[in-house]
C-alpha positions as CSV (number, residue, x, y, z in Angstrom):
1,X,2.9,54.5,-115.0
2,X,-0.7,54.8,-115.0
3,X,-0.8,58.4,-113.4
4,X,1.3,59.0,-116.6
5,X,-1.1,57.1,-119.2
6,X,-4.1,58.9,-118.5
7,X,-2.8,62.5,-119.8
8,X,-1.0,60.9,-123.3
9,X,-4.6,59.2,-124.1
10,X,-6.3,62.4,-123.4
11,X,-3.8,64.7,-125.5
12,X,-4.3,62.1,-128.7
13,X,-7.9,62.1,-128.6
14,X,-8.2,66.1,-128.2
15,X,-5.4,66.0,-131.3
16,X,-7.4,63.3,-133.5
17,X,-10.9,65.2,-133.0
18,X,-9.2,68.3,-134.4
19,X,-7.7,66.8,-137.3
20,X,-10.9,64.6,-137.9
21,X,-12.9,68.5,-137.6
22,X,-10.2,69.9,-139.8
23,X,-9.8,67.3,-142.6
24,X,-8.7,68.6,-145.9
25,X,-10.1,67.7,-149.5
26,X,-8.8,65.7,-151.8
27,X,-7.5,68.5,-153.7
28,X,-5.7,69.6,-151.2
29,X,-4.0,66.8,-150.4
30,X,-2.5,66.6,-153.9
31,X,-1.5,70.1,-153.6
32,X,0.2,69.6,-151.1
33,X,2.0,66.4,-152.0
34,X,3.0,68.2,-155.6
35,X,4.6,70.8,-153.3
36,X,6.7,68.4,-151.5
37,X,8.0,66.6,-154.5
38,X,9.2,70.4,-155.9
39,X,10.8,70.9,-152.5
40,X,12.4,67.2,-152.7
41,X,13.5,67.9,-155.8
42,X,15.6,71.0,-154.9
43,X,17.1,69.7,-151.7
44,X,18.5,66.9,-154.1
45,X,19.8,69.5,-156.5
46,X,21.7,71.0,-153.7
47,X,22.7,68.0,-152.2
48,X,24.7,66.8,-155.8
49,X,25.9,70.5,-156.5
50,X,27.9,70.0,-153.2
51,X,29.3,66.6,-153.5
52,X,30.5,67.5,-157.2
53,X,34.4,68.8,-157.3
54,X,34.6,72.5,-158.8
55,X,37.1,72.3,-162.1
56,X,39.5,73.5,-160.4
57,X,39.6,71.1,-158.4
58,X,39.5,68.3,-160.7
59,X,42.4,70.1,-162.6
60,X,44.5,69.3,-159.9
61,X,46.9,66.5,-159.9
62,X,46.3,63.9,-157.3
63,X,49.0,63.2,-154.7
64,X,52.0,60.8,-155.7
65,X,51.0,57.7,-153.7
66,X,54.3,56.3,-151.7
67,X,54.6,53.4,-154.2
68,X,54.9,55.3,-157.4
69,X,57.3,57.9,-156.0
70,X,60.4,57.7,-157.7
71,X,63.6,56.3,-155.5
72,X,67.0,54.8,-156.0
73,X,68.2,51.9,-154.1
74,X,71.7,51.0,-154.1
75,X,73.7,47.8,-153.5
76,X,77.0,47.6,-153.1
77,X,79.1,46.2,-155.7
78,X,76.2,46.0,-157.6
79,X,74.9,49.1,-158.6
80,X,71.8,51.8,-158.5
81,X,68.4,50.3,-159.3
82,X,65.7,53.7,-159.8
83,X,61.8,52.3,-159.4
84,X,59.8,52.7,-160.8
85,X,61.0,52.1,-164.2
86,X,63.5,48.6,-164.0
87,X,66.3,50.9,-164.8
88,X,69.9,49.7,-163.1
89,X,72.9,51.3,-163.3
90,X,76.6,49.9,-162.7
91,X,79.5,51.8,-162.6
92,X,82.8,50.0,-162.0
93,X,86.6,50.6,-162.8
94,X,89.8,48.3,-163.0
95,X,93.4,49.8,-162.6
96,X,96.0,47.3,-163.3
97,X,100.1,47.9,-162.8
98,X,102.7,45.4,-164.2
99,X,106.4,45.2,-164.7
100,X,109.2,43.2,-166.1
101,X,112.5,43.1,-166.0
102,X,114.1,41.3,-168.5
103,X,111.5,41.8,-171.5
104,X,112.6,38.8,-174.7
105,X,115.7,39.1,-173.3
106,X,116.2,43.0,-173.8
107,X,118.2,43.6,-170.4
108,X,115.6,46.8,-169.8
109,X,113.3,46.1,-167.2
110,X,109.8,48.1,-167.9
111,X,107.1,49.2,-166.3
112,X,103.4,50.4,-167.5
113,X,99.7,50.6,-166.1
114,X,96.2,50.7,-167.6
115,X,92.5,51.6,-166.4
116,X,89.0,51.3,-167.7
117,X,86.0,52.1,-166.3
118,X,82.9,50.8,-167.2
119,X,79.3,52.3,-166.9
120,X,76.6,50.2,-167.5
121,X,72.8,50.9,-168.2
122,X,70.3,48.0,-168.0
123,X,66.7,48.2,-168.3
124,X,64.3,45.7,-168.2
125,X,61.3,46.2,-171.2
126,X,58.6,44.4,-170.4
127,X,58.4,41.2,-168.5
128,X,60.3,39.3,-171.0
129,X,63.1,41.7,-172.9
130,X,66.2,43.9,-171.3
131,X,68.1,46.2,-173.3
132,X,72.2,47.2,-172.1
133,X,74.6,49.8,-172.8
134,X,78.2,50.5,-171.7
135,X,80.4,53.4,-172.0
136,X,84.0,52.6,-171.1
137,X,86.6,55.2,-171.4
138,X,90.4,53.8,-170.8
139,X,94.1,54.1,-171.6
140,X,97.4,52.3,-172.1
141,X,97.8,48.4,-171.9
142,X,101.0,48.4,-169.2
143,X,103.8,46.1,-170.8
144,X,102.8,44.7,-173.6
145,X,103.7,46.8,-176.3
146,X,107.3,45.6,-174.4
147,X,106.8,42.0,-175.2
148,X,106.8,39.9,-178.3
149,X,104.4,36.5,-177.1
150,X,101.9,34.3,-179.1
151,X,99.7,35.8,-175.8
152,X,100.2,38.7,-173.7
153,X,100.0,39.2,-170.3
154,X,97.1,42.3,-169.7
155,X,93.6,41.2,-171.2
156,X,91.8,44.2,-169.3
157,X,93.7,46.7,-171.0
158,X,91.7,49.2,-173.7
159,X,94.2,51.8,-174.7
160,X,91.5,53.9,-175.8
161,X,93.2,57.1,-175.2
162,X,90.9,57.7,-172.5
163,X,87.8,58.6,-175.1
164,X,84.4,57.2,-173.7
165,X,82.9,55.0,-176.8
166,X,80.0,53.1,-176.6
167,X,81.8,49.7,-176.1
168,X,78.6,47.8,-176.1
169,X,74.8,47.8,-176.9
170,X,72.4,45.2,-177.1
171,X,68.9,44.0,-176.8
172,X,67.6,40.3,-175.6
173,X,64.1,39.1,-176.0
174,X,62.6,35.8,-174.4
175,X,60.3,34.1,-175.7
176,X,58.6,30.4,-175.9
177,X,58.6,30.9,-171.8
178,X,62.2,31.9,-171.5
179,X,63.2,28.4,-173.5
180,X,64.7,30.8,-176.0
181,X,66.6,33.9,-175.6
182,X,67.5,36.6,-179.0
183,X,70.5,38.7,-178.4
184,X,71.4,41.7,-181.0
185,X,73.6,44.4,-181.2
186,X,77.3,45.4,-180.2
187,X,78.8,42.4,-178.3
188,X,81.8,40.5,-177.4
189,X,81.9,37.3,-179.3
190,X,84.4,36.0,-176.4
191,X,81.4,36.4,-174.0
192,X,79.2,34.6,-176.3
193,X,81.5,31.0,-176.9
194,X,84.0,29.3,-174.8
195,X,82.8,31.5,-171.6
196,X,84.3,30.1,-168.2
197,X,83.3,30.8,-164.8
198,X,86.6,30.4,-163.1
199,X,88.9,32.3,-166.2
200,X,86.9,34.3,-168.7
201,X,87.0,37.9,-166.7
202,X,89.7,40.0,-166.2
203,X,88.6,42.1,-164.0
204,X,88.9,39.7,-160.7
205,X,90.1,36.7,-162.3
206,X,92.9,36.2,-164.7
207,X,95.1,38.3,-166.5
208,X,97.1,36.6,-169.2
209,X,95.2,36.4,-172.6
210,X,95.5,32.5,-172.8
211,X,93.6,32.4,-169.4
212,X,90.4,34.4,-170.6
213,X,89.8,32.6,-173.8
214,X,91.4,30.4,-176.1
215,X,94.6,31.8,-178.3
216,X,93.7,28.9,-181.1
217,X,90.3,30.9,-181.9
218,X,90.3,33.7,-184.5
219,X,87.9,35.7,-183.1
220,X,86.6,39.3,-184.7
221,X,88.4,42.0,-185.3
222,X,86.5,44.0,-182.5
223,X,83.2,44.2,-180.8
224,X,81.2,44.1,-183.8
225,X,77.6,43.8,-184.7
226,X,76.3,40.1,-183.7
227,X,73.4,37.9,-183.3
228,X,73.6,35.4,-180.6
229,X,70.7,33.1,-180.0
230,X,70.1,30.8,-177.0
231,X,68.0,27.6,-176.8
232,X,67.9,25.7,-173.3
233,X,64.5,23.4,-173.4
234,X,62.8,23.3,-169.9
235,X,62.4,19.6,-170.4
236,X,66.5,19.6,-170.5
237,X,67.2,21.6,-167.9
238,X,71.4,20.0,-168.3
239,X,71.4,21.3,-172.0
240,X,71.7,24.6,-173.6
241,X,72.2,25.5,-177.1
242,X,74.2,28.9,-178.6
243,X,73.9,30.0,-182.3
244,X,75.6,33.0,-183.2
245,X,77.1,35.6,-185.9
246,X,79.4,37.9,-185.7
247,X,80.8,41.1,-188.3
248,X,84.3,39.3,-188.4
249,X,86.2,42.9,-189.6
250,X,84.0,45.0,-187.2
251,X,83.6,47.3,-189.9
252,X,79.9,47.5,-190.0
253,X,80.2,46.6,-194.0
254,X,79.5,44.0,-196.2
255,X,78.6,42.2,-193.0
256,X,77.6,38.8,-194.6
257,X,81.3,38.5,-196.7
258,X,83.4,38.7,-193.8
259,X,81.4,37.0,-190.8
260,X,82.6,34.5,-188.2
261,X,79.8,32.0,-187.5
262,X,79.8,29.8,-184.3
263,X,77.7,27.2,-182.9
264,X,78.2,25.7,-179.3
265,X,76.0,23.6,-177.1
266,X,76.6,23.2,-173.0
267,X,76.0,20.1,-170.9
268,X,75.6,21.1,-167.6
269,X,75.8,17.6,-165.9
270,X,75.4,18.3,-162.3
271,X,78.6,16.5,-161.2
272,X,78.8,17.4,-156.9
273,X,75.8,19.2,-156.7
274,X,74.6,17.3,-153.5
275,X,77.8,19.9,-152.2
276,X,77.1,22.9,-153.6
277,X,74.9,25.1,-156.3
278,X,76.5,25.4,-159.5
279,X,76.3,22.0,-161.8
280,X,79.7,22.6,-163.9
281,X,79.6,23.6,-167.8
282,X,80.8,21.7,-170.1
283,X,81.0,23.4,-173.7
284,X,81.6,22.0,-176.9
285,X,81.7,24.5,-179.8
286,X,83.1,24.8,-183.5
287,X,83.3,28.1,-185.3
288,X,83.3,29.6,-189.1
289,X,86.0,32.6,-190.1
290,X,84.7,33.7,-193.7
291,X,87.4,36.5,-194.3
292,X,89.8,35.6,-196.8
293,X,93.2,34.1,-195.4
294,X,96.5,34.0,-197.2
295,X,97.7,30.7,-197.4
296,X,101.0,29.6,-195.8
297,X,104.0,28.3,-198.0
298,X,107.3,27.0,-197.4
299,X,110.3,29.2,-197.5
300,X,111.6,29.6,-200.7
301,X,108.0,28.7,-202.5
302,X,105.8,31.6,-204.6
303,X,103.2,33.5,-202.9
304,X,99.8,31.1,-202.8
305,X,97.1,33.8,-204.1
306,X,94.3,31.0,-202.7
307,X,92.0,32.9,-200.8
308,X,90.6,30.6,-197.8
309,X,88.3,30.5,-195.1
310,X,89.4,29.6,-191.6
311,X,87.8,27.4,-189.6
312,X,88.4,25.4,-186.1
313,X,86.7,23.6,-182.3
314,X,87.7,23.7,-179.0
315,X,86.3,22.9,-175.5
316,X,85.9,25.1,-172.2
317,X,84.8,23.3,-168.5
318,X,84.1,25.1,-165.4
319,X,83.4,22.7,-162.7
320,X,82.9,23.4,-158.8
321,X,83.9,20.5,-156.5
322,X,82.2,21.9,-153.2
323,X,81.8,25.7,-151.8
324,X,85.7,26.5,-152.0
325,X,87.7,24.7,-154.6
326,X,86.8,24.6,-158.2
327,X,89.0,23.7,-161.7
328,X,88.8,24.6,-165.0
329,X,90.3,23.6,-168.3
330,X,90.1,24.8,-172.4
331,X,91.5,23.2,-175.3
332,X,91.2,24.4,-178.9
333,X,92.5,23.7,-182.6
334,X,92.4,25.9,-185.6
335,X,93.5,25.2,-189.3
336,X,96.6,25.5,-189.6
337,X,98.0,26.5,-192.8
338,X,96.3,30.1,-193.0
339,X,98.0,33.3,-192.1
340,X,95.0,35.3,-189.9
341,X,93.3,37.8,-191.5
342,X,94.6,40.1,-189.1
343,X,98.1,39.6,-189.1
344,X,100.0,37.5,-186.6
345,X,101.4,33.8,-185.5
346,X,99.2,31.0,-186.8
347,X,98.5,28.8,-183.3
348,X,97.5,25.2,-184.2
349,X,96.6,23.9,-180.6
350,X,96.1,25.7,-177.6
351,X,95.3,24.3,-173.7
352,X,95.3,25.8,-170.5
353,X,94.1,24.5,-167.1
354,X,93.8,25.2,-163.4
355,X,91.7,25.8,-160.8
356,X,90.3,28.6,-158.0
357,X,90.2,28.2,-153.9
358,X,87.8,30.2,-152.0
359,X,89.7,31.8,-148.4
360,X,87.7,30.0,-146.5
361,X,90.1,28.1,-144.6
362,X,92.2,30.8,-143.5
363,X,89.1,33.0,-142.0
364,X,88.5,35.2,-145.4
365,X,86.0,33.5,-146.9
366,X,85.3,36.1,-149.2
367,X,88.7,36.1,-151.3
368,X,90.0,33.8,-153.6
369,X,93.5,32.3,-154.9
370,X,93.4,31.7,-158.6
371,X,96.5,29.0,-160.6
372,X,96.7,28.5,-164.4
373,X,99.1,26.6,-167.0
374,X,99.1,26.3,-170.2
375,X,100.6,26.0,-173.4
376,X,100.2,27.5,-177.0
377,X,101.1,25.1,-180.4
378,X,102.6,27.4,-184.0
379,X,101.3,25.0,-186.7
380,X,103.7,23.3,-188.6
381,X,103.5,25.3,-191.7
382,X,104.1,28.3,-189.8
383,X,107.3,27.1,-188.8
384,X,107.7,25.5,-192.2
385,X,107.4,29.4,-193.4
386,X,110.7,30.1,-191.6
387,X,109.3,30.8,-187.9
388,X,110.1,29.8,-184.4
389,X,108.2,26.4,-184.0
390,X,108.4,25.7,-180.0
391,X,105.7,26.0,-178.0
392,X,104.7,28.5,-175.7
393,X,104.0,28.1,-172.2
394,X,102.0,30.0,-170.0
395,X,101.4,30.2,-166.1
396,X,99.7,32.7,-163.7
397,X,99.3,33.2,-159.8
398,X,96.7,35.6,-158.2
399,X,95.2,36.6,-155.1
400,X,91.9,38.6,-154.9
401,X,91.6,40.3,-151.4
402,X,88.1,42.0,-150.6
403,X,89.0,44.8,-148.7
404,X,85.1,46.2,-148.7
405,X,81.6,45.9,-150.4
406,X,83.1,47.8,-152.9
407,X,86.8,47.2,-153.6
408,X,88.9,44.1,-154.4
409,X,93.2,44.4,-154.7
410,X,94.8,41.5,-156.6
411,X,98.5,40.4,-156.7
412,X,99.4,38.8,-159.2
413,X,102.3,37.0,-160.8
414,X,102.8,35.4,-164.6
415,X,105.8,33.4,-166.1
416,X,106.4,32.9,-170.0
417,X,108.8,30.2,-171.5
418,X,110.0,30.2,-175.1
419,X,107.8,33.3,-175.6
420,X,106.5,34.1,-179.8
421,X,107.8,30.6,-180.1
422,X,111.6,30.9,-179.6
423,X,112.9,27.8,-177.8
424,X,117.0,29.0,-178.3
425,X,119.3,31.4,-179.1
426,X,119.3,30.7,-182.3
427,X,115.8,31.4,-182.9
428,X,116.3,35.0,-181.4
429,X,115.6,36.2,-178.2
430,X,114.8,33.5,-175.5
431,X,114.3,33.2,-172.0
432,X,111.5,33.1,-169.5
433,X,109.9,36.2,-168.7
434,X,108.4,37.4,-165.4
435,X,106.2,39.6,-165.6
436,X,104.5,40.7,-161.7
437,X,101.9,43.3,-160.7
438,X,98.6,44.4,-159.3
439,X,94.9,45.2,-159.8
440,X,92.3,47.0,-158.3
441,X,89.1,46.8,-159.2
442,X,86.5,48.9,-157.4
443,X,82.8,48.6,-157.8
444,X,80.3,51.2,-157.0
């Protein structure tokens, strides 16, 4: 270490005399320093002209990140989501066959079908609005041009003529934290009141008309232009509260002279919930028909040129009593000296019960059995007018089996007694008619 010592100190001292001999002036110094700073200077300028992108570069579009790349994801039975964008679409199809054979006591048996299919658009604007479309081509309505009933038997058909129309539109915007929900556009006012989880769709559930809604409502002439408003306050999460309108003509004119109006509020009490998810719905609603009705006279009295309004109640309850069996029940009045503005049987009272059982018992927990009764109530004025008074009764048998994700096949069997209110042979053609078929209804 020493050895090596000696030559370093002698090296720096030669170096320090020479530089001490050789020291510049003061001018030179600054000379020299002003020349760094220029050659500082231009390393820096070529440093920044090489980090910069050329325009070309920046004209090119940067690489699709895999978030933002388009995709579609697909869930059986439920649809096609596409994300970005909150775009889902549903298309799904119902085929129904039915058959009689011993139609109001005709001695022809008869035999029809029906389909629609349904395509459905839903896209969510926003965090707190969704806007809906459907196009839903279909054609014939099976039997029941064959039958002559207060209600018939087939409440999926539209004997559209297989034309796709825009069946329904609308757009629903939350607001006050989702405590109230704006509907508007094309809908179906029997979506809107006396809805029922076990027997308000006729696409799995129920067939017969008096099994989807209530026969003793006079509901618009179509799907029509509505407004449908929903309160349910967060601090009563058991209450919910439905104001609506609807065009009652469907005629898209004069929308205010011929509207039905309906209010309904829902108790959702929470009966059995310990066993199982749902709480049960309980609705109570009353409803406005402001078309002008004809009124009803005896037989043998003048024409009443009284133009009235039509107006009536009614109740629909859904309730689950654990994770298989559930039971449902409706009941509904109407005034009952109007003719409808659409023609028809004036039904007083109407009330139909029953209930649903999952499979679950028998190792298919994934189908269901479905059993309704009921009975429909001609006012006594309308029999007064010289028409069959008895009442109507209604009953109906299905089975949906869930052969995949994506496809579902339902027997089903309906009986009518004293059907369009004809109790005996002197009223005109009576008898119980059996009516028995099948539906499919597949799901993409």
């Amino acid at each position: 270490m020493k050895t090596l010592a000696i030559p370093l100190i002698f090296i720096f001292c030669l170096f320090s005399a020479q530089a001490y001999a050789a020291a510049p002036s003061n001018a030179d110094l600054l000379k020299e320093i002003e020349s760094l700073k220029g050659r500082v200077a231009e390393l820096e300028a070529r440093l920044t002209q090489k980090e910069a992108p050329s325009k070309k570069e920046e004209a090119k579009p940067q690489k699709e990140t895999e978030a933002s790349k388009p995709s579609l994801k697909h869930i059986p039975g439920q649809g096609y989501a596409i994300e970005p964008g909150g775009i889902v679409i549903k298309p799904s199809g119902t085929l129904v066959v039915q058959a009689t054979p011993d139609p109001n006591r005709t001695d022809t048996a008869t035999a029809g079908g029906s389909y629609v299919f349904y395509i459905d658009f839903l896209k969510q604007i926003g965090e707190n609005g969704n806007a809906f479309f459907r196009l839903e081509p279909g054609d014939g309505n099976t039997i029941e041009d064959d039958l002559t009933v207060f209600s018939n038997v087939n409440h999926n058909a539209h004997d559209a003529g297989s034309e796709v129309s825009l069946r329904k539109f609308w757009y629903t915007q939350y607001l006050l934290d989702k405590q109230l929900r704006i509907t508007c556009g094309k809908l179906d006012a029997a979506h809107r009141i006396d809805q029922n989880v076990y027997a308000n769709n006729d696409d799995t559930k129920f067939l017969a008309d008096i099994f989807n809604n209530s026969p003793a409502i006079e509901w618009p002439a179509d799907y029509s232009l509505s407004l449908n408003t929903i309160i349910a306050p967060e601090k009563m999460k058991f209450l919910e509260f439905a104001l609506n309108y609807f065009d009652g003509d469907a005629e898209w004119s004069n929308i205010f002279d011929h509207a039905v109006y309906a209010a309904q509020v829902n108790i959702m009490p929470g009966f059995f919930s310990d066993s199982v998810g749902p709480t049960g719905n309980y609705r109570f609603y009353a409803w406005l028909n402001s078309r002008n009705h004809a009124m009803l006279v005896d037989v043998g009295q003048p024409a009443n040129t009284d133009k009235k309004h039509n107006y009536g109640f009614g109740l629909s309850l859904d309730q689950p009593l654990n994770d298989i069996y559930g039971i449902f029940g409706r009941i509904g009045w109407q005034r009952p000296d109007l003719i409808p503005a659409e023609g028809g049987a004036t039904l007083e009272w109407s009330w139909s019960a029953g209930g649903q059982m999952m499979g679950t018992y028998w190792g298919r927990k994934d189908d269901f059995l479905g059993l309704g009764i009921g009975q429909i109530f001609p006012s006594e004025d309308y029999e007064d007018a010289g028409n069959p008074g008895s009442t109507e009764g209604h009953a109906e048998l299905y089975y949906s089996i869930k052969t995949n994700d994506y496809l579902t096949i339902c027997p089903d069997l309906q009986l009518i007694w004293n059907p369009n209110g004809v109790g005996s042979s002197s009223e005109g053609n009576d008898g119980t008619i059996f009516v028995y078929g099948a539906r499919a209804h597949l799901a993409f």
